[in-house]
VOGU-102175 format. One line per field, with one value per atom (N, C-alpha, C): residue number from 1; residue in one letter; atom name; x, y, z. Coordinates in steps of 0.2 Angstrom, whole numbers. Layout:
// VOGU-102175
drense = [NUM_...]
tigu = [A_...]
tipa = [CA_...]
x = [X_...]
y = [Y_...]
z = [Z_...]
END
This chain:
// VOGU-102175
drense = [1_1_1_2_2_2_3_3_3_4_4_4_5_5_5_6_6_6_7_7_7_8_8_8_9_9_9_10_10_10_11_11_11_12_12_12_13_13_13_14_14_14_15_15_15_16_16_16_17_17_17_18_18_18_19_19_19_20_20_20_21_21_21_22_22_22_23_23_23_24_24_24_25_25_25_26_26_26_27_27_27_28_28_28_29_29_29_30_30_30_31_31_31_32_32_32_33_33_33_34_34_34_35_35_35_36_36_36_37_37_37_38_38_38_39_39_39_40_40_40_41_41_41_42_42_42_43_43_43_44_44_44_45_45_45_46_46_46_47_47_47_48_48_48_49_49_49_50_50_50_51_51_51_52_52_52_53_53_53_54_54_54_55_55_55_56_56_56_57_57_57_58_58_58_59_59_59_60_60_60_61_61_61_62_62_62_63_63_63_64_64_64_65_65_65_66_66_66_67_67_67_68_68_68_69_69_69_70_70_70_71_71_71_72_72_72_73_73_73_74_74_74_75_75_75_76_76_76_77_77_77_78_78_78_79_79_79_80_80_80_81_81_81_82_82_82_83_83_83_84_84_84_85_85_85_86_86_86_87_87_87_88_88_88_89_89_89_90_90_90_91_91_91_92_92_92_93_93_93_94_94_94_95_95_95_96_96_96_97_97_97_98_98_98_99_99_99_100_100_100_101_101_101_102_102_102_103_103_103_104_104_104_105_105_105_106_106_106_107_107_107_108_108_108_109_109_109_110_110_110_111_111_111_112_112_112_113_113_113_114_114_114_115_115_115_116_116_116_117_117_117_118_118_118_119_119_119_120_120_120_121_121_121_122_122_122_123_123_123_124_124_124_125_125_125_126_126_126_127_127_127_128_128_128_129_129_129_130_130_130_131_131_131_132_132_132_133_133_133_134_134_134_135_135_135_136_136_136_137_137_137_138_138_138_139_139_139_140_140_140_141_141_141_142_142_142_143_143_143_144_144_144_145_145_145_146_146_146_147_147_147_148_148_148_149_149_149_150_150_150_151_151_151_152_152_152_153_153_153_154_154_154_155_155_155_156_156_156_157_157_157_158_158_158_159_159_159_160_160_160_161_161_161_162_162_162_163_163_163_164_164_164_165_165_165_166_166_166_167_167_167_168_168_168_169_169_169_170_170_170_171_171_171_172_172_172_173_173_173_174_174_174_175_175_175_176_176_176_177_177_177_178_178_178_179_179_179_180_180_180_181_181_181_182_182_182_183_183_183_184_184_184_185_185_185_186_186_186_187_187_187_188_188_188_189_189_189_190_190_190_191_191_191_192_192_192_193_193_193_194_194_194_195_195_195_196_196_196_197_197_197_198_198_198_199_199_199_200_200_200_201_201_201_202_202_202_203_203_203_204_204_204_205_205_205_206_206_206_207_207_207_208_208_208_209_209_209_210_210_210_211_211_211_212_212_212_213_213_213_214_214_214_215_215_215_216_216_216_217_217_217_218_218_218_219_219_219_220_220_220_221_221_221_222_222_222_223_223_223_224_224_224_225_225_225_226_226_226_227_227_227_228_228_228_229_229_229_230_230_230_231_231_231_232_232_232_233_233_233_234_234_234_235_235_235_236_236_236_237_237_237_238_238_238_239_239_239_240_240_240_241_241_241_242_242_242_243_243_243_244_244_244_245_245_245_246_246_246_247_247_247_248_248_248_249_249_249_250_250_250_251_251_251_252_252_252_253_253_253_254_254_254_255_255_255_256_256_256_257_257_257_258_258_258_259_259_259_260_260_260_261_261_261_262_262_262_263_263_263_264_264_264_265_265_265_266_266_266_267_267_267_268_268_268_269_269_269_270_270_270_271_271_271_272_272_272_273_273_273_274_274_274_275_275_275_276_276_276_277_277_277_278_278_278_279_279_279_280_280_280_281_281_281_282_282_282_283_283_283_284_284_284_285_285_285_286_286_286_287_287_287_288_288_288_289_289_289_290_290_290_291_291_291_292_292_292_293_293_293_294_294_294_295_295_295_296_296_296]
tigu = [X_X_X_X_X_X_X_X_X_X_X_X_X_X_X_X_X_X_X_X_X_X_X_X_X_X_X_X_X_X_X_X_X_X_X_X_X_X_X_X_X_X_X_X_X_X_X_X_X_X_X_X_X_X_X_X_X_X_X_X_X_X_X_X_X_X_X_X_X_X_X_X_X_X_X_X_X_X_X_X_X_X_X_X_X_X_X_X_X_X_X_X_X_X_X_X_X_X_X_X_X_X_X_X_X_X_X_X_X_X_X_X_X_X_X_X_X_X_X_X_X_X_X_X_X_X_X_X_X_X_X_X_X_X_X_X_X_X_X_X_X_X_X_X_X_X_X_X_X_X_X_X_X_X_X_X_X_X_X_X_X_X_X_X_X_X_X_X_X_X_X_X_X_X_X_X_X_X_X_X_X_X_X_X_X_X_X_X_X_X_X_X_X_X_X_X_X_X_X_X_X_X_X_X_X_X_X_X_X_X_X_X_X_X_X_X_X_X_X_X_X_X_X_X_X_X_X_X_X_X_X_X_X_X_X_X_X_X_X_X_X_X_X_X_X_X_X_X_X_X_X_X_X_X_X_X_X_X_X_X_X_X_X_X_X_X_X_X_X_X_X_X_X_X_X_X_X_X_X_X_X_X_X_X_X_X_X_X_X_X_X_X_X_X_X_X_X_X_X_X_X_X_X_X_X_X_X_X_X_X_X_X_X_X_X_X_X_X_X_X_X_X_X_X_X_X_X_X_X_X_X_X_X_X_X_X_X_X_X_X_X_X_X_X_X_X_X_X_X_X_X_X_X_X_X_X_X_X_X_X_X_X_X_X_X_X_X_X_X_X_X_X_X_X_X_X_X_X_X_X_X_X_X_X_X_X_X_X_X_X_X_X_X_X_X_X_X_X_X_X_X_X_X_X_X_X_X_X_X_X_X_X_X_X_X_X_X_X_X_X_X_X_X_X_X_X_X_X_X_X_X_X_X_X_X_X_X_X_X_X_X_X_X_X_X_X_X_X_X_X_X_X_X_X_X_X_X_X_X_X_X_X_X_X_X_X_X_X_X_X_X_X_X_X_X_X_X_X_X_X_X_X_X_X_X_X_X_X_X_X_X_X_X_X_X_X_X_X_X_X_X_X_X_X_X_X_X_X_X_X_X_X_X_X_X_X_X_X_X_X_X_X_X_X_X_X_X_X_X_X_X_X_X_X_X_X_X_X_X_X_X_X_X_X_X_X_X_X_X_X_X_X_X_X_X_X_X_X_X_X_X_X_X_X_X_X_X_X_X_X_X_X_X_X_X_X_X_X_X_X_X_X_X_X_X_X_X_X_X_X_X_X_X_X_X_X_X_X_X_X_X_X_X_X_X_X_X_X_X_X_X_X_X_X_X_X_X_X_X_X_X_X_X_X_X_X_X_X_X_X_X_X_X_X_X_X_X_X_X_X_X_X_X_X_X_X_X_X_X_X_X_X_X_X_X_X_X_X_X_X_X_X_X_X_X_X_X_X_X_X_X_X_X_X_X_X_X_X_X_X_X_X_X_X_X_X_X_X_X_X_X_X_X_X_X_X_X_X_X_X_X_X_X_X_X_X_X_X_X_X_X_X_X_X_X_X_X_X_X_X_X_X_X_X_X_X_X_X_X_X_X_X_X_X_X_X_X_X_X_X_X_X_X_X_X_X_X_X_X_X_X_X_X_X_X_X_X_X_X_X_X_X_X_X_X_X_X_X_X_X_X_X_X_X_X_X_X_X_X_X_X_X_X_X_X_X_X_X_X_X_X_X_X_X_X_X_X_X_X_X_X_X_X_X_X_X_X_X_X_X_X_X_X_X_X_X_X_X_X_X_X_X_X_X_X_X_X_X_X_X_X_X_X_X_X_X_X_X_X_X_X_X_X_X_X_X_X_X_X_X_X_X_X_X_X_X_X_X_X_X_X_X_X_X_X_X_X_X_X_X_X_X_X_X_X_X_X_X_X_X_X_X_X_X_X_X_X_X]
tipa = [N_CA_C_N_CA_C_N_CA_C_N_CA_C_N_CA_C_N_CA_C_N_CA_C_N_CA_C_N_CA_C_N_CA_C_N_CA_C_N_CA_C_N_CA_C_N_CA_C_N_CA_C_N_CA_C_N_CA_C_N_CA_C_N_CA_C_N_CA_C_N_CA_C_N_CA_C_N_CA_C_N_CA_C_N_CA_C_N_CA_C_N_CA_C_N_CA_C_N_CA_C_N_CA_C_N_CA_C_N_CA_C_N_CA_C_N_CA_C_N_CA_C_N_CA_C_N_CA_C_N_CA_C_N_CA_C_N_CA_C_N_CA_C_N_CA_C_N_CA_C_N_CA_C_N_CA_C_N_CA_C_N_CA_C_N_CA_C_N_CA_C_N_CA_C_N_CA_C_N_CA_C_N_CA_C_N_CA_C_N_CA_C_N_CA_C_N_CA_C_N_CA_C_N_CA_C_N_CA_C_N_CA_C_N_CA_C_N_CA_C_N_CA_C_N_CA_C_N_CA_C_N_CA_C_N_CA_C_N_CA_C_N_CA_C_N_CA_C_N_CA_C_N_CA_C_N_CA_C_N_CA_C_N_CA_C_N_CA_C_N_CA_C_N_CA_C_N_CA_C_N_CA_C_N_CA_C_N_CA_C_N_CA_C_N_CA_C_N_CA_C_N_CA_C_N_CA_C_N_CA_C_N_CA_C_N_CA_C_N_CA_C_N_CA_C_N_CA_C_N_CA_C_N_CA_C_N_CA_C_N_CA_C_N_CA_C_N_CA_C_N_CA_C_N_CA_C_N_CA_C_N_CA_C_N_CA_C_N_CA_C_N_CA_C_N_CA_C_N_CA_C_N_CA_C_N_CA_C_N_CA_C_N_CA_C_N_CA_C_N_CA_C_N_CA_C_N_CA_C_N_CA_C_N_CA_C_N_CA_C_N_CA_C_N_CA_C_N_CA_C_N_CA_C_N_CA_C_N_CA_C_N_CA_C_N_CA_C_N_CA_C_N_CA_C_N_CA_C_N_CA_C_N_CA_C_N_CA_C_N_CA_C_N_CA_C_N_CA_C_N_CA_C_N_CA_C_N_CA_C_N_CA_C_N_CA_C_N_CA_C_N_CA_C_N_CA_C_N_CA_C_N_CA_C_N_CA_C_N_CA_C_N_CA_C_N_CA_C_N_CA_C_N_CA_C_N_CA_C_N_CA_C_N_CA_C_N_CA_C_N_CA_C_N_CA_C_N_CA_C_N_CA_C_N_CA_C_N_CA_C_N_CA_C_N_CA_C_N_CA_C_N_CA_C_N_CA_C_N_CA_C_N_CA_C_N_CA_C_N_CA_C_N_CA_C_N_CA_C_N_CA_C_N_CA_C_N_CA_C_N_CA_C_N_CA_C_N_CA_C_N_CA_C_N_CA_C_N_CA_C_N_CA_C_N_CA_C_N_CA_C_N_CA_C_N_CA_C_N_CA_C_N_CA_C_N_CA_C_N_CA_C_N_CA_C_N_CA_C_N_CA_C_N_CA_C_N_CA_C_N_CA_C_N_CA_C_N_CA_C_N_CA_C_N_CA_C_N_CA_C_N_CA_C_N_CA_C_N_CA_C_N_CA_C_N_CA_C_N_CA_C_N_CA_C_N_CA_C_N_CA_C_N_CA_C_N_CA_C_N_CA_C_N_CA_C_N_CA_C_N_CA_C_N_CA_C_N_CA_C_N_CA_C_N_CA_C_N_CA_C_N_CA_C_N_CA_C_N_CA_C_N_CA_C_N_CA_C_N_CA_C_N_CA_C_N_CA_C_N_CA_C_N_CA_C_N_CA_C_N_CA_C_N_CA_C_N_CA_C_N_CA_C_N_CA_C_N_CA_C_N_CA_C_N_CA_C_N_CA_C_N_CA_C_N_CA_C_N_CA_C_N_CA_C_N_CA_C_N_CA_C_N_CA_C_N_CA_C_N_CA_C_N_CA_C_N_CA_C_N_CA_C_N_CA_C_N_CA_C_N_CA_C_N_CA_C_N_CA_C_N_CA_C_N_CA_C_N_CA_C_N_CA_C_N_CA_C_N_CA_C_N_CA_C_N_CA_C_N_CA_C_N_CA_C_N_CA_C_N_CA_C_N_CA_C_N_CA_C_N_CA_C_N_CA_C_N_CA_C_N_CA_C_N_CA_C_N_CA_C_N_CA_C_N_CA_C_N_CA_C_N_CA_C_N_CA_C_N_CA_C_N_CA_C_N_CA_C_N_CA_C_N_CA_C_N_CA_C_N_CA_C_N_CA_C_N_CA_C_N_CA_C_N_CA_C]
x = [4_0_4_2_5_1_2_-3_0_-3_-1_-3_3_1_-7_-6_-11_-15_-10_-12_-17_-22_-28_-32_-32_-36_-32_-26_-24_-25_-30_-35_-37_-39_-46_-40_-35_-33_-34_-34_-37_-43_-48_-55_-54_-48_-46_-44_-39_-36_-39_-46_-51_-53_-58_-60_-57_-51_-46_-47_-45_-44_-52_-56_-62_-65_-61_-61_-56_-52_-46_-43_-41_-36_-29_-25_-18_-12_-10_-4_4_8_15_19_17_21_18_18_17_22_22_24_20_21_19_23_21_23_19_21_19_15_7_1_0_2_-1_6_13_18_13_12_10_8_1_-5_-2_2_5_10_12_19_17_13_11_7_4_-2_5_10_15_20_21_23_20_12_8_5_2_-3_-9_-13_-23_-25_-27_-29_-35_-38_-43_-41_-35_-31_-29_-27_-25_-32_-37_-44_-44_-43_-46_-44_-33_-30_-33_-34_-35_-42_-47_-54_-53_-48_-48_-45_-46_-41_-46_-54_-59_-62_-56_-57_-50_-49_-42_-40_-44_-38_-35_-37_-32_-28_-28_-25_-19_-19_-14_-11_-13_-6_-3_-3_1_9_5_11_15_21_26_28_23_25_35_38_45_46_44_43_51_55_61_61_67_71_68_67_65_60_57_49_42_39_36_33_35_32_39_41_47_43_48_45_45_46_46_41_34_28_24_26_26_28_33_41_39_37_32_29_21_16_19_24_25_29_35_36_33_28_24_20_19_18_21_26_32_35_38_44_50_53_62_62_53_54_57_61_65_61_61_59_58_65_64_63_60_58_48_46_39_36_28_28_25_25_22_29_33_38_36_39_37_41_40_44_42_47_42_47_44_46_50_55_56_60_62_67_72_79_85_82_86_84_89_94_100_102_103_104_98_92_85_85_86_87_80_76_69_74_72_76_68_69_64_66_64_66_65_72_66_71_76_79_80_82_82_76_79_71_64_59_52_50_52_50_52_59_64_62_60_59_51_47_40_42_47_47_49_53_58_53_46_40_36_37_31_33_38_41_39_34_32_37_38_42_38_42_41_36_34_29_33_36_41_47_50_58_58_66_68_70_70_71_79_81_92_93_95_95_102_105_109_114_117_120_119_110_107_101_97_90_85_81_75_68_64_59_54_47_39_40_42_40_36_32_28_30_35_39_40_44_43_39_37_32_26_22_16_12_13_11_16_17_25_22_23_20_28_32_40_43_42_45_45_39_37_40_44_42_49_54_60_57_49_47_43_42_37_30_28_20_16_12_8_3_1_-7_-4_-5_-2_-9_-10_-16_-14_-18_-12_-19_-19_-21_-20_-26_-22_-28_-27_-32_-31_-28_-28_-28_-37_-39_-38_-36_-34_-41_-42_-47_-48_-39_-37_-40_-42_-46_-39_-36_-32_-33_-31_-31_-24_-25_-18_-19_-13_-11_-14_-11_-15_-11_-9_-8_-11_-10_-15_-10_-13_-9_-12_-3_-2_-6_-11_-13_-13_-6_-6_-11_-16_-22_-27_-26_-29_-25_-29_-25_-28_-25_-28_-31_-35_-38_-40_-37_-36_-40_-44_-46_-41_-45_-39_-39_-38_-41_-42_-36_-38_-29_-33_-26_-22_-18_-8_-11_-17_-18_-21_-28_-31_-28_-22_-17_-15_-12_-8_-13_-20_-24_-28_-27_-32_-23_-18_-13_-15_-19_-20_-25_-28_-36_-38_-40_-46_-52_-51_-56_-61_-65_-70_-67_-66_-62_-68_-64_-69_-66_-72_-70_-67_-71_-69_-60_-58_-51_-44_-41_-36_-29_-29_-22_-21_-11_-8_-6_-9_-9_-2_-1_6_11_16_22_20_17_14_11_5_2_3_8_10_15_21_25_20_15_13_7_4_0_6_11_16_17_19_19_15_8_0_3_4_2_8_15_21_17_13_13_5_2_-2_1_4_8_11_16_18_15_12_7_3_-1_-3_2_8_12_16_16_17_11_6_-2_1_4_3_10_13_21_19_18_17_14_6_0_-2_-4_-7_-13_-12_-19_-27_-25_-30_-30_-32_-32_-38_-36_-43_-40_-44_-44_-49_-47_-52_-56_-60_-62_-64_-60_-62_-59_-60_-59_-63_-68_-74_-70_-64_-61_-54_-53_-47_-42_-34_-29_-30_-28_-29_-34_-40_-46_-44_-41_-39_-46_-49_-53_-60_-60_-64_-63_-57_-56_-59_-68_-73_-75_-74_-77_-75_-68_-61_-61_-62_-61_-69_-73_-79_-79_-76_-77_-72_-67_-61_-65_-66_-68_-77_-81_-87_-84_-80_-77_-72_-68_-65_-72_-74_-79_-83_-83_-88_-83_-78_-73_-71_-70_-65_-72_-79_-83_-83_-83_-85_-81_-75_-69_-69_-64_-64_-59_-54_-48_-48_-45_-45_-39_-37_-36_-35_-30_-28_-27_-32_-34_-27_-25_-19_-22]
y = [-6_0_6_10_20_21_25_32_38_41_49_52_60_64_68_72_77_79_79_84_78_83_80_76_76_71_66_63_58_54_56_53_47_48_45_36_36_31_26_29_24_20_24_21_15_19_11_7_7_0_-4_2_0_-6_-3_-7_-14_-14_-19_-23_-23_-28_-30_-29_-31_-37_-35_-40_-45_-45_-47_-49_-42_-40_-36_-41_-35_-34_-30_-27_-30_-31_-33_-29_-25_-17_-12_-8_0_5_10_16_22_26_32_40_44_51_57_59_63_60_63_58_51_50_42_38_43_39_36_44_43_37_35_33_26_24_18_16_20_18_15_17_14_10_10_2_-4_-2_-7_-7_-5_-4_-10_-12_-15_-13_-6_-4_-6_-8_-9_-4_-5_-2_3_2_2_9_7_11_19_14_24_26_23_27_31_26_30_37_36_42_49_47_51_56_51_56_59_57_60_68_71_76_80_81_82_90_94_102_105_111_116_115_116_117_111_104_98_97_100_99_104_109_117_114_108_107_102_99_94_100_104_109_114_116_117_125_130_137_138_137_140_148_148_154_156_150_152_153_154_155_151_144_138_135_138_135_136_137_141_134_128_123_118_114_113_106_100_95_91_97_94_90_92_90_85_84_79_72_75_67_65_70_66_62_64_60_53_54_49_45_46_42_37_42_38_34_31_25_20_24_21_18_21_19_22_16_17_12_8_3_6_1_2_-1_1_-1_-5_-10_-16_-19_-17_-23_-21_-19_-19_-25_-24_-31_-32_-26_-24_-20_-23_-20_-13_-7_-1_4_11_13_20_26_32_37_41_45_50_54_59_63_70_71_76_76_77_86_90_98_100_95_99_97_90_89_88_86_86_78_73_66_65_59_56_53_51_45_40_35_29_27_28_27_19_13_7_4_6_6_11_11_15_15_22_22_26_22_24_31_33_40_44_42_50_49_44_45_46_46_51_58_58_65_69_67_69_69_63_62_69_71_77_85_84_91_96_100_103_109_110_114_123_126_133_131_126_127_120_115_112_114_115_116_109_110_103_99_92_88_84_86_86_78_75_67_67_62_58_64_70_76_79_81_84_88_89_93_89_83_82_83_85_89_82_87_82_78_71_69_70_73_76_83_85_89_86_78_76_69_67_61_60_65_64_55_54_46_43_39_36_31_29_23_19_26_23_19_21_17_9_10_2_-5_1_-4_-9_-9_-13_-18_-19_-26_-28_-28_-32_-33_-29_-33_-36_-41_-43_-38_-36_-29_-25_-19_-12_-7_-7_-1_5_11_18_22_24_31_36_41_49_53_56_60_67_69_77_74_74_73_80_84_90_93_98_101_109_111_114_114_121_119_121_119_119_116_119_117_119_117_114_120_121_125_133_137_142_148_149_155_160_167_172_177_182_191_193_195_198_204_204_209_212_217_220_225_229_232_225_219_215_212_217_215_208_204_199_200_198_198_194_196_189_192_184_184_185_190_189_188_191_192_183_179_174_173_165_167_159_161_158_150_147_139_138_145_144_145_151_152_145_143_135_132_132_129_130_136_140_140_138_140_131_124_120_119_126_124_130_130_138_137_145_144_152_153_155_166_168_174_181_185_191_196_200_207_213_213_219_220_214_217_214_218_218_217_212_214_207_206_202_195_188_184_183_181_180_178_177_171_165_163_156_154_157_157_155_159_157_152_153_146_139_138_130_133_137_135_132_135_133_126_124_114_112_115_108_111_115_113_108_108_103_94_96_89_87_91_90_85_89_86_81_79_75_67_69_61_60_64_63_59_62_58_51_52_45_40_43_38_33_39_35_32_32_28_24_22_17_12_13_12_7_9_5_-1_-4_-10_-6_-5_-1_5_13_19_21_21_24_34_36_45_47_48_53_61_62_68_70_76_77_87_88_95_100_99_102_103_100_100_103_105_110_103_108_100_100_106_107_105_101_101_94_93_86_86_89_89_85_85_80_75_73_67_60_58_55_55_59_63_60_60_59_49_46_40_36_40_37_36_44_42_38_38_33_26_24_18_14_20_20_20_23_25_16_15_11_4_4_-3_-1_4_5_5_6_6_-3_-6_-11_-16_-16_-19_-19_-13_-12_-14_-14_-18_-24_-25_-32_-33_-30_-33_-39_-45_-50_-49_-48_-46_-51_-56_-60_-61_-62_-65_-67_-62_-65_-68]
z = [0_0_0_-4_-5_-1_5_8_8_5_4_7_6_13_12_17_16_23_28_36_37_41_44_38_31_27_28_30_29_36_41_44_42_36_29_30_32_29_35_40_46_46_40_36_31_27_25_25_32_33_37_40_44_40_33_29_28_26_22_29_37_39_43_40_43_34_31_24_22_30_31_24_23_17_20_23_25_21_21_16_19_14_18_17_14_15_15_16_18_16_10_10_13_16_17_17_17_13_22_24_29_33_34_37_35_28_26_31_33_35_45_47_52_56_50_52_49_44_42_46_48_52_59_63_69_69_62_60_57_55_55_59_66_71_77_76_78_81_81_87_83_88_85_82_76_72_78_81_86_90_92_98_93_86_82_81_81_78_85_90_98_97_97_97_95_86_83_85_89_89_92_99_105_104_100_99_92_98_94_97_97_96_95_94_91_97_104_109_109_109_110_106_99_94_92_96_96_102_107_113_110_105_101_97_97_93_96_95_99_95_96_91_93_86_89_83_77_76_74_72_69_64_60_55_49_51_46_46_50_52_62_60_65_70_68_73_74_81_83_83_84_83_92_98_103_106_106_109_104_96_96_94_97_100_103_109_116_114_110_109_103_101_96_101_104_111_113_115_121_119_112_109_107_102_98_100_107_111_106_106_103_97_97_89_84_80_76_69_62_56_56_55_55_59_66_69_70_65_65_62_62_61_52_50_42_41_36_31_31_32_30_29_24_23_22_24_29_20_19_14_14_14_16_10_10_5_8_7_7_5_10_8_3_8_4_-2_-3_-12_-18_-13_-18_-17_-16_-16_-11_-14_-10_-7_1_6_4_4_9_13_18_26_28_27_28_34_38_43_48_55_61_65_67_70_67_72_69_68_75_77_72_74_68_62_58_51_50_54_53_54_60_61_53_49_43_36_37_32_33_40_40_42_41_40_34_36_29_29_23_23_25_27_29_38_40_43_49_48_52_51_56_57_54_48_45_50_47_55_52_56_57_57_51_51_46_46_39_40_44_43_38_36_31_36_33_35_29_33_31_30_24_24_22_23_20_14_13_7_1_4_-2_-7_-5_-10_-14_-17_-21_-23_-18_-18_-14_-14_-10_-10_-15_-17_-18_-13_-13_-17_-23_-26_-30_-30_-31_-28_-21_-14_-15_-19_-17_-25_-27_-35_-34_-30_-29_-26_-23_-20_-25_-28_-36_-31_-30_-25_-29_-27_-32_-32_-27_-29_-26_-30_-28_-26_-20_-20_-17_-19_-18_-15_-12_-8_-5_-12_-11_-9_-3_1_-2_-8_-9_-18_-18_-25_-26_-32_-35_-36_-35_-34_-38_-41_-44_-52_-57_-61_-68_-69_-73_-80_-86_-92_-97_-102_-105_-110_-113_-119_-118_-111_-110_-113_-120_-123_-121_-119_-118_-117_-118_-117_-110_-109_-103_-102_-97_-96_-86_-86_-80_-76_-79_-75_-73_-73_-70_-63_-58_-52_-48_-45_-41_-33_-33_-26_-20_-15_-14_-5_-2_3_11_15_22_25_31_40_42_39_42_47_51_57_54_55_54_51_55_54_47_47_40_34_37_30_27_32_29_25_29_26_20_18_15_9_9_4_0_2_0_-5_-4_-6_-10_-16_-21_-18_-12_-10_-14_-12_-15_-11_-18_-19_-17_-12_-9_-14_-17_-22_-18_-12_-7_-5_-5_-3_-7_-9_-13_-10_-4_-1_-5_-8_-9_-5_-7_0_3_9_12_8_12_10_10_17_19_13_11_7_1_-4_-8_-8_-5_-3_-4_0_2_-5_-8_-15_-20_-20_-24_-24_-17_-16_-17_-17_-18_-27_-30_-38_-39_-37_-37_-37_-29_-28_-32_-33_-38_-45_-47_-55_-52_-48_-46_-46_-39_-40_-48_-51_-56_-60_-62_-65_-63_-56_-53_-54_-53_-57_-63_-66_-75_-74_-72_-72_-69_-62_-58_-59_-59_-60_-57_-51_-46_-48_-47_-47_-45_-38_-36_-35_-36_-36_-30_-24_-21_-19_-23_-25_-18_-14_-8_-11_-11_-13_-6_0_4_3_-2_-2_0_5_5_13_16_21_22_25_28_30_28_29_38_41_47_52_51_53_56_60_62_69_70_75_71_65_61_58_62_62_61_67_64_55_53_46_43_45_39_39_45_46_44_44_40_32_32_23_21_23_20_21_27_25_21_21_15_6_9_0_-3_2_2_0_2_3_-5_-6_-12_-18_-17_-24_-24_-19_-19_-20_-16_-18_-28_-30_-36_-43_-38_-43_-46_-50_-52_-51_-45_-44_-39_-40_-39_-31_-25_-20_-17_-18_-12_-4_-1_5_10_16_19_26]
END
């Protein structure tokens, strides 16, 4: 299995593998990319699928979910990765890769030369902490005498990770179906008395979240969006095209595509939401399939 990033939508994947082991369908490997590493890495670490669903509810409003995060407000990013080393500690422990009990492999990419890591030895903690480091918004996380950032800068859909182990079914889930209205061959003259306008008066979390998403544009104010803003629209168009193309190279046996754009990446407090649809949408694709899905 590929699970892909995507903040709080990669909740949805807790639905799927809800799904998959109540059809007793288990995977022998696990790729993950940021949250798909998250929520993969501790289901092949061996924790009850049960236990992560528990986690995740419990952390069903902003204030529980803002004591998870450590504002440092540096140079390289505005959240420190101390408070959630605790929480990942205090499940993890000190498990090491290989010694989980599902092969897996945590995504991560090199700052300083551009090189994807696939994290398939040490330890567990530190290579989620290096899968989820978004850039401008995690301090990079200090590994291999490099600086590691969010996989998803170059591989939101780890589907490359996995092609060195020949799977017999490859199934891939991506929680940031594009939702971006883009078309090809866009010739057109420059016209600069067209100014852009852009929406504001929103605080530090919806930026983040509001730079993943075309949200619906106010006429009233003309102010130019942030840095934040810009920077992270920039990575969802990157990781946009990316996965897409990883689609057509790889091609997974199963495609389950999340449409949950009607949802902030940040909204981890809807986390029920996120774990229902994953596994409603799951049941209804793979029901529908004609993919043949060997029984372990």
């Amino acid at each position: 299995m590929a699970l892909g990033g995507g903040a709080a939508l990669g909740l949805a994947h807790i639905g799927v593998l809800k799904y998959l082991e109540e059809a007793n369908l288990k995977p022998t490997i696990i790729a993950g990319t940021s949250m798909g590493s998250v929520i993969g890495g501790m289901y092949a670490a061996g924790l009850p699928l049960q236990k992560i669903e528990e986690v995740a509810v419990s952390f069903n409003n902003k204030t529980k979910v803002l004591s998870l995060l450590s504002f440092a407000f540096q140079k390289s990013g505005i959240i420190s990765h101390e408070k959630i080393d605790k929480f990942f500690r205090a499940r993890l422990k000190e498990k090491r890769i290989e010694d989980c009990d599902i092969d897996f492999i945590a995504v991560a990419v090199d700052l300083i030369n551009g090189n994807t890591l696939y994290i398939n030895k040490g330890d567990l903690v530190d290579a989620l902490h290096a899968s989820i480091s978004i850039p401008g918004v995690f301090n990079p996380f200090e590994a291999n005498g490099s600086l590691l950032v969010d996989g998803g800068v170059r591989e939101n859909l780890p589907l490359a990770a996995l092609q060195n182990y020949k799977p017999d079914i490859l199934i891939a889930v991506d929680v940031l179906k594009s939702n971006l209205k883009t078309t090809e061959n866009n010739f057109c003259e420059i016209d600069s008395s067209q100014k852009y306008i852009h929406k504001s008066n929103l605080n530090i979390l919806e930026k983040i979240s509001d730079a993943f998403k075309q949200k619906s544009i106010s006429k009233k104010d003309k102010n130019l969006p942030d840095i934040t803003t810009v920077g992270l629209q920039s990575l969802q168009l990157l990781i946009d095209e990316n996965s897409i193309c990883r689609e057509k190279i790889h091609k997974p046996d199963l495609l389950i595509n999340l449409d949950l754009n009607d949802y902030k990446i940040w909204e981890f407090w809807q986390a029920r939401k996120f774990i229902d649809f994953g596994y409603k949408e799951t049941k209804e694709i793979i029901e529908n399939s004609n993919l043949k899905i060997p029984k372990g």
